[in-house]
PALO-154566 format. One record per atom (N, C-alpha, C, CB): residue in three letters; z, y, x. Coordinates in steps of 0.2 Angstrom, whole numbers, plus 5000, padded with zeros to 4 digits. Glycine has a CB too. Example, Ala and Ser with C-alpha at 12.3 -4.5 7.8 and 13.67 -1.06 7.14 Angstrom:
Ala503949725066Ala503949785062Ala503949845066Ala504549785057Ser503549895064Ser503649955068Ser503950005064Ser502949975070
//
This chain:
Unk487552745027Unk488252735028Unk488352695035Unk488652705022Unk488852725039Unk488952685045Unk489252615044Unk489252715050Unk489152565047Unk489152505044Unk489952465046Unk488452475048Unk490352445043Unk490952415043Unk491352405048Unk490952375040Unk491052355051Unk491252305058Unk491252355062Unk490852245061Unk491252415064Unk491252485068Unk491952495067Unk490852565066Unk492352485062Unk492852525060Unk493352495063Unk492952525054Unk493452405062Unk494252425063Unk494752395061Unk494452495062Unk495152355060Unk495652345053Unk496152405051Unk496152265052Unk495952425046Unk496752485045Unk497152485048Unk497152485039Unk497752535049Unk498252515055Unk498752495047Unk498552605062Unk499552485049Unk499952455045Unk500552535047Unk500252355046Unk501052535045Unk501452585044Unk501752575053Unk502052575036Unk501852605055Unk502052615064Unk501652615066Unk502452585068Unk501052605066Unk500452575072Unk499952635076Unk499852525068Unk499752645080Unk499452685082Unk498852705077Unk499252675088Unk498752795076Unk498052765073Unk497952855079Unk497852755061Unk497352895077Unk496952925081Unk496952985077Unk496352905083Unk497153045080Unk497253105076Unk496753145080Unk498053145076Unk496453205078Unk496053235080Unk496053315079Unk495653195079Unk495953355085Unk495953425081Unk495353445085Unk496853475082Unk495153495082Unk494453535081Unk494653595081Unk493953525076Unk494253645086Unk494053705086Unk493553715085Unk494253735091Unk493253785084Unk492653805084Unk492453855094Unk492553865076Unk491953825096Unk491853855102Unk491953925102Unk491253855104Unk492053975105Unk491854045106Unk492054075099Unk491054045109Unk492554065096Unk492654075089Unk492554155087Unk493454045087Unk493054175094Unk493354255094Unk492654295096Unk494054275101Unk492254255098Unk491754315101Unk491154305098Unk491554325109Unk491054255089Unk490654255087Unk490654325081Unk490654205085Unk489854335078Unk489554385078Unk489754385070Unk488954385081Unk490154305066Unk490154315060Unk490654255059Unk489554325057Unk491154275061Unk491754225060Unk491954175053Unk492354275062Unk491854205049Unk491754205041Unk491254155041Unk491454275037Unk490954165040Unk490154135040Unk490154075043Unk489654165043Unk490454065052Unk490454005056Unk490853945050Unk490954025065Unk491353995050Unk491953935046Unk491853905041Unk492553955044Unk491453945037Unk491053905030Unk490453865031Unk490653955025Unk490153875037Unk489353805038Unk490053765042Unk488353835046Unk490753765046Unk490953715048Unk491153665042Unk491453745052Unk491653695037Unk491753675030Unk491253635027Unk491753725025Unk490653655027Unk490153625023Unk489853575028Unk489653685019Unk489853565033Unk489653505038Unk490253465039Unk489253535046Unk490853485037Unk491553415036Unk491453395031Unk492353445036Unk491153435023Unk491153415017Unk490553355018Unk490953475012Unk490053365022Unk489553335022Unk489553245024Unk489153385027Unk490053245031Unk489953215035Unk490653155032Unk489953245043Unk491053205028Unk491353155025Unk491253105019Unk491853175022Unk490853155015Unk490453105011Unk490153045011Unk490153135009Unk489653065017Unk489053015020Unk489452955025Unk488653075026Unk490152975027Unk490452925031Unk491052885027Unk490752955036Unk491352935024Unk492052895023Unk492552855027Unk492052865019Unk492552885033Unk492852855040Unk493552875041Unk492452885048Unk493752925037Unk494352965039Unk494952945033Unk494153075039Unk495452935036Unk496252915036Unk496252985028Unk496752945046Unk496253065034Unk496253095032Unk495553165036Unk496953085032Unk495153195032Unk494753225032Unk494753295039Unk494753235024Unk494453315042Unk494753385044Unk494953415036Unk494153425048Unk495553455040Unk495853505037Unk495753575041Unk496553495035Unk495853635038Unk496053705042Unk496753705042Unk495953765039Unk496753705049Unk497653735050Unk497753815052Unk498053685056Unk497753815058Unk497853915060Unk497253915063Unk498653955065Unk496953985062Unk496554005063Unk495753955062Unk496754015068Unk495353945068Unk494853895068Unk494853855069Unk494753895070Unk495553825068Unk495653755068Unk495453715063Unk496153755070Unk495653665065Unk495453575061Unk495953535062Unk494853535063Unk496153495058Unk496453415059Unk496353395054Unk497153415061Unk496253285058Unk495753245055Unk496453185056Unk494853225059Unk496253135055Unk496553075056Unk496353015053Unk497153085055Unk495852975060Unk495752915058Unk495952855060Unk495352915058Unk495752795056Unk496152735058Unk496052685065Unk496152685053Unk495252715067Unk495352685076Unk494852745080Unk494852595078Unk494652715086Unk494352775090Unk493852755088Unk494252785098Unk493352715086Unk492652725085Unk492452745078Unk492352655087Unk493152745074Unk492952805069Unk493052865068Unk493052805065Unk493352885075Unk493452955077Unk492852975080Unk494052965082Unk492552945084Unk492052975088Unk491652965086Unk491952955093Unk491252895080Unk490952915078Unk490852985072Unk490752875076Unk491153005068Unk491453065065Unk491453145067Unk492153045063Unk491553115074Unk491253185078Unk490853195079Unk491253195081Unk490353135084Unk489753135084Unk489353175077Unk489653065085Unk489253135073Unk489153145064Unk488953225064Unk489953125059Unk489553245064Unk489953325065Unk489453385068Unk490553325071Unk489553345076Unk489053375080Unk488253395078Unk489153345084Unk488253325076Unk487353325074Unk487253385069Unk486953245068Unk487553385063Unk487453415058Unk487653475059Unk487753385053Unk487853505062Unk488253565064Unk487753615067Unk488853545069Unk487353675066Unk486853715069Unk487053735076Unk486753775064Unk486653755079Unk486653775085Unk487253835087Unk485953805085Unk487053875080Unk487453935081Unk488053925081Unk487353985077Unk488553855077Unk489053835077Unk489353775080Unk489153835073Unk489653775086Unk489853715092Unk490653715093Unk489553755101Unk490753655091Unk491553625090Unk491853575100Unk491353555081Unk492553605101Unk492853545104Unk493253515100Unk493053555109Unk493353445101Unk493753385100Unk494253365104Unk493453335099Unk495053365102Unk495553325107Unk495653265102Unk496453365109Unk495753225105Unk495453165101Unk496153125105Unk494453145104Unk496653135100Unk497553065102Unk497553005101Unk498253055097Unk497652955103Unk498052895099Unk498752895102Unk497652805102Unk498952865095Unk499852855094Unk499952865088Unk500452905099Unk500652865085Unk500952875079Unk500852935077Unk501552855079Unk500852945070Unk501053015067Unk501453005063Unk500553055064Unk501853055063Unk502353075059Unk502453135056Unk502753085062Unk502853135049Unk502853205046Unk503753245045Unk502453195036Unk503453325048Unk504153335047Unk504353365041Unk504453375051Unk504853345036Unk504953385031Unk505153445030Unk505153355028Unk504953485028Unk505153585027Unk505253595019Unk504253645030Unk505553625017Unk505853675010Unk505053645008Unk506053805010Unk504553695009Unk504153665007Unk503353615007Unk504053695006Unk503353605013Unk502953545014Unk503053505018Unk502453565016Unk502853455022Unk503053435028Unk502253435034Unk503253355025Unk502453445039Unk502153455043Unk502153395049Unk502253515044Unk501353375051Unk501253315055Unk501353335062Unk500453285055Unk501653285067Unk502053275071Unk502053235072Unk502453295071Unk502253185078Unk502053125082Unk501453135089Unk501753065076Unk501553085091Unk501253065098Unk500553065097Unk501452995100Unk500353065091Unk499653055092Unk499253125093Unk499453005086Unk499853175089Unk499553245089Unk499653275097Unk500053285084Unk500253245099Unk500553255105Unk500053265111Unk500953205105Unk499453185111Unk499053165113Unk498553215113Unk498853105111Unk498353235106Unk497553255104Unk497553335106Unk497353255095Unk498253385107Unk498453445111Unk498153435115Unk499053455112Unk498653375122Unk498353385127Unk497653375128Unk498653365131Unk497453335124Unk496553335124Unk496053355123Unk496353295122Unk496153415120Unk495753465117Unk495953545125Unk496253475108Unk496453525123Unk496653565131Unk496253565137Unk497253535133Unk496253485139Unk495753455144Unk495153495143Unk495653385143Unk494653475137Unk494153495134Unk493953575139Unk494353495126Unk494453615135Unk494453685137Unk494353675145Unk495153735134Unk494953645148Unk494853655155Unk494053645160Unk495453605158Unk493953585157Unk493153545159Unk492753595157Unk492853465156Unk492953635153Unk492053675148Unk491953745153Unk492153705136Unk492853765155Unk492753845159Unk492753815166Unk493353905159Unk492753735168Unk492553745177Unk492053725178Unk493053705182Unk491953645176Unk491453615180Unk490853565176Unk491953575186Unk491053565168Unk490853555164Unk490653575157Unk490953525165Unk490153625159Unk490053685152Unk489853655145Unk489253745155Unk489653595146Unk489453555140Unk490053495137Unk488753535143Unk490353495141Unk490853445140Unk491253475132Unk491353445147Unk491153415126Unk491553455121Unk492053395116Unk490953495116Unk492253335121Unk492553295116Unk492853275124Unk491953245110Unk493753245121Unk494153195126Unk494753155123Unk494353245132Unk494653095125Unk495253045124Unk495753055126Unk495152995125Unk496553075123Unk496953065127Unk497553005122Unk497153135129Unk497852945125Unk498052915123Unk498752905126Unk497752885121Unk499352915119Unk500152935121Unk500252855125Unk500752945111Unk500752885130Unk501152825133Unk501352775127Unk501752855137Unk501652775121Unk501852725117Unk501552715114Unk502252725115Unk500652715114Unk500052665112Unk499952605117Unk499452705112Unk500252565116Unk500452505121Unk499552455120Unk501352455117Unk499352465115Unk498852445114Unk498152465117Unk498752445110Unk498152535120Unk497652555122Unk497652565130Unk497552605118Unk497452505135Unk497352535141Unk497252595144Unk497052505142Unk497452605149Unk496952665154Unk496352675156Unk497152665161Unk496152595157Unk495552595158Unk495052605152Unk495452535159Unk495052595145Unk494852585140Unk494752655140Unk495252545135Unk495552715142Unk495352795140Unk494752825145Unk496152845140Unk494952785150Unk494452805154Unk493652795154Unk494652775158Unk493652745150Unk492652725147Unk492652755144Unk492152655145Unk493052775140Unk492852825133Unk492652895135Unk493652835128Unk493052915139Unk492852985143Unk492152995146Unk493353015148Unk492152925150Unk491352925153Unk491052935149Unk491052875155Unk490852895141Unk490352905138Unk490352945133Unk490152855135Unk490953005133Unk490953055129Unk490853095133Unk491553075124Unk491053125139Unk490553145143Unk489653155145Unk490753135147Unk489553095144Unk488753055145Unk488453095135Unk488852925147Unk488953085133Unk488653095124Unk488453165125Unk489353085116Unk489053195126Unk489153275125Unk488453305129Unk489953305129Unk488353275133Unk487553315137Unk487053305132Unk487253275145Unk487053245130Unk486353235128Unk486253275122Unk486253155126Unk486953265117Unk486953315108Unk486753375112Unk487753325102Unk486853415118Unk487053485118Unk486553495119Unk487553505123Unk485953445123Unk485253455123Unk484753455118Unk485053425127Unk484953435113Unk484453435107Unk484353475102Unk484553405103Unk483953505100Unk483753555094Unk483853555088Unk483353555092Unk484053595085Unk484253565079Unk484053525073Unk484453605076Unk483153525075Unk482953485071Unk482953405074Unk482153515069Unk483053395080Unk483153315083Unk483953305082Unk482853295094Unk484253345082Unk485353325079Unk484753295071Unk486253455077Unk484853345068Unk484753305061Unk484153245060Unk484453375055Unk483753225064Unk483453175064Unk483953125066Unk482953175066Unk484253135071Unk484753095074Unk485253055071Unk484953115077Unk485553115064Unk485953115061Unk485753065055Unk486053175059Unk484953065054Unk484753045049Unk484452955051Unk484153105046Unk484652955057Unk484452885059Unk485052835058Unk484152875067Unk485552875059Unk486252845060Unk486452825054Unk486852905063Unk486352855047Unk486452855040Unk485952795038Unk486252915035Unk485552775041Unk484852735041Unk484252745038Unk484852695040Unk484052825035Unk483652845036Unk483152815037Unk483752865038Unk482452775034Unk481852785038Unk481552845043Unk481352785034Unk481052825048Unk480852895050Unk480152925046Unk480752895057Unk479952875042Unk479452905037Unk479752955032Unk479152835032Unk480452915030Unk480752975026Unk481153045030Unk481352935021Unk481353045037Unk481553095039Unk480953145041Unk481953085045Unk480353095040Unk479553145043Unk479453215037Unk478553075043Unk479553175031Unk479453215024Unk480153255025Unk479353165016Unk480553245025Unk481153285022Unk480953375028Unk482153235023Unk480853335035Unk480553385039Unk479853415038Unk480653365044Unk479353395038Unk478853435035Unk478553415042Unk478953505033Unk478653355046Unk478053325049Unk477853255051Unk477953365054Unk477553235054Unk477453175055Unk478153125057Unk476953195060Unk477753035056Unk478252995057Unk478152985066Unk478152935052Unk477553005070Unk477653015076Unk477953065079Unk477253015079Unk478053115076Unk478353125079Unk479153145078Unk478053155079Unk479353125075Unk479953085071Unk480053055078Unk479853025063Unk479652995079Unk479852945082Unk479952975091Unk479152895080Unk479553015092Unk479453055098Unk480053085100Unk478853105098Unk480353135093Unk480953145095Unk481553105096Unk481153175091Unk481553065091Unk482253015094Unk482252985100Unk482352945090Unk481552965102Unk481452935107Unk481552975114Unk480952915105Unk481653045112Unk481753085119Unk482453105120Unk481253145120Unk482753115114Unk483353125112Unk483853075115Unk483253125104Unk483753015117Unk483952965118Unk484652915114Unk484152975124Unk484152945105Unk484752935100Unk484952835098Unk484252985091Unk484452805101Unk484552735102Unk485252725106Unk483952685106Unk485252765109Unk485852755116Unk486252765113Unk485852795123Unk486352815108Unk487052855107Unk487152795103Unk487152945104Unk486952785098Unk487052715092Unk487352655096Unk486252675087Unk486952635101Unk487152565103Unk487952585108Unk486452525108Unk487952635111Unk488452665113Unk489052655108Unk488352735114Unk489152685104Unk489452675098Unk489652615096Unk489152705094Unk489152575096Unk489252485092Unk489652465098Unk488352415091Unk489852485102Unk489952435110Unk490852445109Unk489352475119Unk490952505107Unk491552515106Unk492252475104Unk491452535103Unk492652445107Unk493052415104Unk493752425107Unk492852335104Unk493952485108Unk494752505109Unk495052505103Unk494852565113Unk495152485098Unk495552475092Unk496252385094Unk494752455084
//
């Protein structure tokens, strides 16, 4: 379980907190659209469990989509991170990733979320798309935070994007057997015990994380404090 002091204190009623919405990559010109959306399901069922970071869990909204909502960025991102590890090759997610308020509209029969924070995580998922078809094919996670998050500098959105840019290379380079070791260090895992559950050695356990540059991404993560 990732460890407390990451999180955050809850927000209180008005306060910013961090919405997030998720696509699946290349959704339309996969070979088993069905299929993608059930290993996505079952790796949100997964990562929630294991975490319990989220406000509120991904949901399906239209289509391939997702929306999450947590109480700061560094449970957002870690949660994506998370996501990503666990998530197979064959199935690759972007993230707009908001801070600001949410809001629900009420309708005959449900109410539907709305606010700033969604406002934000549109255009940041947007972004996402823009960087992945020009000049950054790997790029799959971005911060955007609403003008009336008064709490959250420019600067602050700005390091955030550096090191979700700098993250997004590294997950996009790994295999899926070093994502799931990765995944399994983050939970804390031994690597004696990720050697067995894989079926080989603790060096080479160790060889992977270690080329993976899965220390970086963790201490990355701990260093976090835009809440």
């Amino acid at each position: 379980m990732i460890d407390e002091p990451l999180l955050g204190p809850r927000p209180g009623v008005g306060e910013s907190v961090v919405a997030v919405i998720a696509d699946i990559v290349g959704s339309r010109r996969h070979h088993d659209r069905h299929g993608a959306q059930q290993i996505l399901d079952a790796a949100i069922d997964r990562v929630t469990a294991d975490s319990g970071l989220a406000l509120q869990p991904f949901r399906p909204t239209v289509g391939d989509e997702q929306q999450a909502v947590y109480p700061t960025i560094a449970s957002a991102l870690t949660s994506i991170l998370l996501l990503r590890l666990i998530l197979p090759n064959e199935v690759d997610c972007r993230f707009g990733v908001g801070i600001g308020a949410v809001t629900r509209i009420p309708t005959r029969d449900v109410s539907i979320p709305d606010g700033p924070a969604w406002w934000a995580a549109r255009a940041a998922i947007d972004r996402v798309h823009a960087l992945q078809d020009r000049t950054i094919p790997r790029a799959r996670t971005w911060v955007v935070a609403h003008e009336s998050a008064n709490e959250v500098t420019a600067d602050a959105v700005r390091w955030a994007n550096a090191y979700l840019l700098a993250r997004d290379e590294l997950v996009a380079a790994m295999s899926d057997r070093t994502r799931r070791l990765v995944y399994g260090r983050f939970l804390s895992r031994t690597q004696a015990d990720l050697a067995r559950s894989e079926g080989i050695t603790q060096s080479a356990v160790s060889q992977a994380l270690s080329s993976a540059g899965a220390s970086s991404l963790l201490e990355g993560l701990q260093m976090f404090e835009l809440t």
